[in-house]
C-alpha positions, 0 to 999 in steps of 0.5 A: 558421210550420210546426207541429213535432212534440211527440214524437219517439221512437226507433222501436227503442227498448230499455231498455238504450239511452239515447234518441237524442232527448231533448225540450226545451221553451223557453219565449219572449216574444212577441218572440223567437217572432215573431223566430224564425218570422220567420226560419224564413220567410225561410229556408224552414225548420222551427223545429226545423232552426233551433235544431239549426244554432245548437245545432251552430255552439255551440263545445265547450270 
């Protein structure tokens, strides 16, 4: 699996604005990380990529 970075941070931030990032921490059984790696593989694409798409197909109510 391809390593992501820990910390993302706005490069111009200013204290008036809210951050345009925030970071999440997940925490997954061994099955679920073999499970997303696997995936990541097969679709040639970065941990972070995958769980933003899923994140962006969720529906709004």
């Amino acid at each position: 699996m391809k390593k992501v970075a820990a910390n993302v941070f706005p490069i111009f931030a200013t204290p008036s604005k809210e951050p345009s990032v925030k970071q999440i921490t997940l925490e997954l059984t061994p099955d679920e990380v073999r499970k997303l790696e696997q995936h990541c593989d097969w679709r040639g694409k970065e941990v972070t990529d995958i769980i933003r798409e899923l994140i962006q197909e969720l529906p709004v109510t």
